[in-house]
C-alpha positions as semicolon CSV with decimal commas, in nm:
position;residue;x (nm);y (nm);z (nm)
1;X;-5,340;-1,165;-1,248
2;X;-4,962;-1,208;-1,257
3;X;-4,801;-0,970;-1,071
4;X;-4,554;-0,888;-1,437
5;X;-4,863;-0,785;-1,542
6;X;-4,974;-0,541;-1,316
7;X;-4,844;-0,155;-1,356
8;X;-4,690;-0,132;-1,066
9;X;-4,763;0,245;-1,016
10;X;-5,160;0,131;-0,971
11;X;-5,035;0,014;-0,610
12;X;-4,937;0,326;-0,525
13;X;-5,289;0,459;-0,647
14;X;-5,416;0,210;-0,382
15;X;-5,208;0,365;-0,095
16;X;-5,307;0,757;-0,149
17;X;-5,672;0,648;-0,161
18;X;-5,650;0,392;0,114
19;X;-5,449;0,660;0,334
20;X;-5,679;0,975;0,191
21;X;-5,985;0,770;0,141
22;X;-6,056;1,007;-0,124
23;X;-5,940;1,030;-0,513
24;X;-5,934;1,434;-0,433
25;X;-5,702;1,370;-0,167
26;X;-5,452;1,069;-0,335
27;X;-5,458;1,325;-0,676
28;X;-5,330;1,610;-0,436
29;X;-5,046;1,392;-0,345
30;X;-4,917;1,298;-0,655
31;X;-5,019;1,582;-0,844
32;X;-5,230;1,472;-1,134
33;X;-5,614;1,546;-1,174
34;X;-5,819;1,326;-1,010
35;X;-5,961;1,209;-1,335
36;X;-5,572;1,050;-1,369
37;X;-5,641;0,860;-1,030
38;X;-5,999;0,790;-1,105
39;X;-5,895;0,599;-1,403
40;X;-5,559;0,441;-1,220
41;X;-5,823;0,306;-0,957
42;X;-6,010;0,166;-1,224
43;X;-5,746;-0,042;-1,377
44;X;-5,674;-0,151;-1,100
45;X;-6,008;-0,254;-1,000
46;X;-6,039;-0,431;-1,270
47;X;-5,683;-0,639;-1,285
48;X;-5,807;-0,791;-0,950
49;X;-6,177;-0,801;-1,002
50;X;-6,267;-0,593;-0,692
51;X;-6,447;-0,278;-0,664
52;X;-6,188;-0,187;-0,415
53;X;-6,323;0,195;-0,278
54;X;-6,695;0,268;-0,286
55;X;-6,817;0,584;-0,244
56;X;-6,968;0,655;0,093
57;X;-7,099;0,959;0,323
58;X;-6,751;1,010;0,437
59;X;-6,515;0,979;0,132
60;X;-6,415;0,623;-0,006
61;X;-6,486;0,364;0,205
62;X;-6,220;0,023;0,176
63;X;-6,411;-0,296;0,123
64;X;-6,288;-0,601;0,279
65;X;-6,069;-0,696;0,007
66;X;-5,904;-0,351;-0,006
67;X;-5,837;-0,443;0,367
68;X;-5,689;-0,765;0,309
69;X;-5,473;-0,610;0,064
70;X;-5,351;-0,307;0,235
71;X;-5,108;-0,417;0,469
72;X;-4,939;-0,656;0,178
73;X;-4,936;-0,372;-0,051
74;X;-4,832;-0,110;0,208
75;X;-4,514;-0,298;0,325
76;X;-4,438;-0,385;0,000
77;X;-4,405;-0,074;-0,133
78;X;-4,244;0,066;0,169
79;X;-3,947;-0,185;0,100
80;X;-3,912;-0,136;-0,212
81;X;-3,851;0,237;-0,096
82;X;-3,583;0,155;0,179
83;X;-3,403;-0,088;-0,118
84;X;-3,382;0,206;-0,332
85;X;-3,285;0,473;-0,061
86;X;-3,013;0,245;0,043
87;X;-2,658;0,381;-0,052
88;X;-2,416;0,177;-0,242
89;X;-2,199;-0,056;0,009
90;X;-1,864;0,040;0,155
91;X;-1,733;-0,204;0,286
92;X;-1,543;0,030;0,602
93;X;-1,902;0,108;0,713
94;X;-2,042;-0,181;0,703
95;X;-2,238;-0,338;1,000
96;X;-2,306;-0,699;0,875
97;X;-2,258;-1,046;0,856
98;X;-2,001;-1,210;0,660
99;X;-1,987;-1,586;0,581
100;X;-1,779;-1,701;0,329
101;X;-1,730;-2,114;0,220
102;X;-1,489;-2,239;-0,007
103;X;-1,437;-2,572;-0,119
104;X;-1,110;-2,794;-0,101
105;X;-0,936;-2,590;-0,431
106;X;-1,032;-2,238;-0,283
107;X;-0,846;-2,296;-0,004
108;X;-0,533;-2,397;-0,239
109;X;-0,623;-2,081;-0,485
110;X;-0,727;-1,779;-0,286
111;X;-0,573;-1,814;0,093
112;X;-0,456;-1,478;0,046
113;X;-0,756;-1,328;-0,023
114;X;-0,906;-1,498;0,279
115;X;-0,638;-1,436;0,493
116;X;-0,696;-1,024;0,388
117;X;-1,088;-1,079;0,445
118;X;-1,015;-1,221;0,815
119;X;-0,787;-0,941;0,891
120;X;-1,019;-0,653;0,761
121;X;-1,278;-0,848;0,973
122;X;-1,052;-0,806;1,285
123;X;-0,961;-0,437;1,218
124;X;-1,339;-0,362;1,190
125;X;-1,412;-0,433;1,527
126;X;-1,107;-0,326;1,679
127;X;-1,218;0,019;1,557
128;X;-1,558;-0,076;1,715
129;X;-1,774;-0,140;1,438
130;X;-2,022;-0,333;1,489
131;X;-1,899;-0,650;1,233
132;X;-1,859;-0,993;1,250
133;X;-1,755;-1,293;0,994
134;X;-1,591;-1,624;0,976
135;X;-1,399;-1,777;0,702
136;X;-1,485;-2,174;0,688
137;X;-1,308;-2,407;0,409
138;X;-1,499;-2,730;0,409
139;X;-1,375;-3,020;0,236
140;X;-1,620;-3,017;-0,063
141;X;-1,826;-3,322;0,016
142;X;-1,965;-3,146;0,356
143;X;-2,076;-2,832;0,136
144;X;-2,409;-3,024;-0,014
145;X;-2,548;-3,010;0,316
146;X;-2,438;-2,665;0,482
147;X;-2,635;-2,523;0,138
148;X;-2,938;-2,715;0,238
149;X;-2,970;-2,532;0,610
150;X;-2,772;-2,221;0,544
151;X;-2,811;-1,894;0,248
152;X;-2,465;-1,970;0,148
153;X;-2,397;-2,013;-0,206
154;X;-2,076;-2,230;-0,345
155;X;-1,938;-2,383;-0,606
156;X;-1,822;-2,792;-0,632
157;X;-1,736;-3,028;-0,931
158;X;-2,039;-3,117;-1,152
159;X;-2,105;-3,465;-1,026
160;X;-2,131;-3,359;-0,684
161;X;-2,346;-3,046;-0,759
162;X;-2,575;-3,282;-0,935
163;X;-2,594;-3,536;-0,672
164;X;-2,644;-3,301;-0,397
165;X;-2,918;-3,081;-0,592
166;X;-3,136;-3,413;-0,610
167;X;-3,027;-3,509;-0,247
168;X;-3,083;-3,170;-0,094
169;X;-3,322;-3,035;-0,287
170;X;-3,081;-2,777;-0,408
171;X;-3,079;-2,560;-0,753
172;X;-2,766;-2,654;-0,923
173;X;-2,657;-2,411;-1,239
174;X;-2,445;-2,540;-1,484
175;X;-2,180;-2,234;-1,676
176;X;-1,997;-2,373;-1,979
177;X;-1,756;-2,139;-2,131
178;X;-1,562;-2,200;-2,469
179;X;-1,175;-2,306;-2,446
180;X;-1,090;-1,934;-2,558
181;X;-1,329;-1,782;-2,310
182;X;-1,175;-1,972;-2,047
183;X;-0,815;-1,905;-2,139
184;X;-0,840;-1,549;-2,148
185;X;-1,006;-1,538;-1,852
186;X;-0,713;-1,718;-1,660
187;X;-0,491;-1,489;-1,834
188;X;-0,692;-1,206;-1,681
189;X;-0,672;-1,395;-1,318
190;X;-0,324;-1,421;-1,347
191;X;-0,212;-1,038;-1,465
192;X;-0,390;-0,894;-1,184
193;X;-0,292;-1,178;-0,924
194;X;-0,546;-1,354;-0,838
């Protein structure tokens, strides 16, 4: 089953019983009858054609499917918790890596803003923060391949985005804007100074 498909809540059913090994137990935790996790286990029994839990001597006993599952499903969900308990970035506390590429006209356009980024950088671990980054600006024809080994992201004139995305095996995504669009965007670059 795709996993678009799946209610993603019937994961969760999986855990408490997995972790209770009882639908008494997992309907304690998220307080809801256990008729409501009964029929939450069943769905999702039957989404990926397991029986999942069978009922044993002592509580519901995992079959070896449920066990194959349970790690995946278990550190899944327990990232998707840490994404969503993470607080919003500031950039004076953060402890991270910064890499930042620029082609050729980048390094004609936005020096100041680089220049600031490198500076921030320094001040960071001068206070002792734990922070580190590096500014590079290729020429644009030695970006193709730093996107092919690195995470980076950049962008470079059509012809050589499409070259290198066959090349490199790289994903290369094409924005056309109208005239207008475009102007009044430069118009907005320009009033604030950038």
């Amino acid at each position: 089953m795709p996993i678009r498909r799946l209610d993603l809540n019937l994961l969760r059913v999986f855990e408490a019983v997995m972790q209770h090994r009882s639908v008494i137990g997992a309907s304690r935790e998220f307080s809801v009858t256990p008729s409501a996790v009964s029929h939450g286990l069943s769905r999702l029994r039957q989404a990926l054609g397991d029986e999942l839990f069978i009922a044993g001597e002592s509580g519901m006993e995992a079959t070896a499917r449920a066990h194959q599952l349970a790690p995946g499903i278990s550190g899944g969900l327990g990232r998707i918790a840490e994404a969503i308990s993470r607080k919003s970035f500031v950039p004076s506390e953060a402890v991270r890596n910064f890499r930042i590429a620029a082609t050729d006209y980048a390094e004609i356009a936005v020096p100041p803003r680089l220049v600031w980024i490198e500076r921030l950088i320094l001040e960071m671990k001068e206070e002792g923060k734990d922070l580190a980054g590096r500014v590079a600006v290729p020429h644009y024809a030695a970006v193709p391949p730093l996107l092919a080994v690195s995470d980076m992201v950049a962008t470079l004139p059509g012809i050589l985005a499409t070259r290198a995305a066959v090349q490199y095996g790289l994903v290369a995504l094409t924005t056309l804007l109208p005239p207008a669009l475009m102007a009044l965007l430069a118009a907005i670059f320009s009033a604030v100074g950038f």
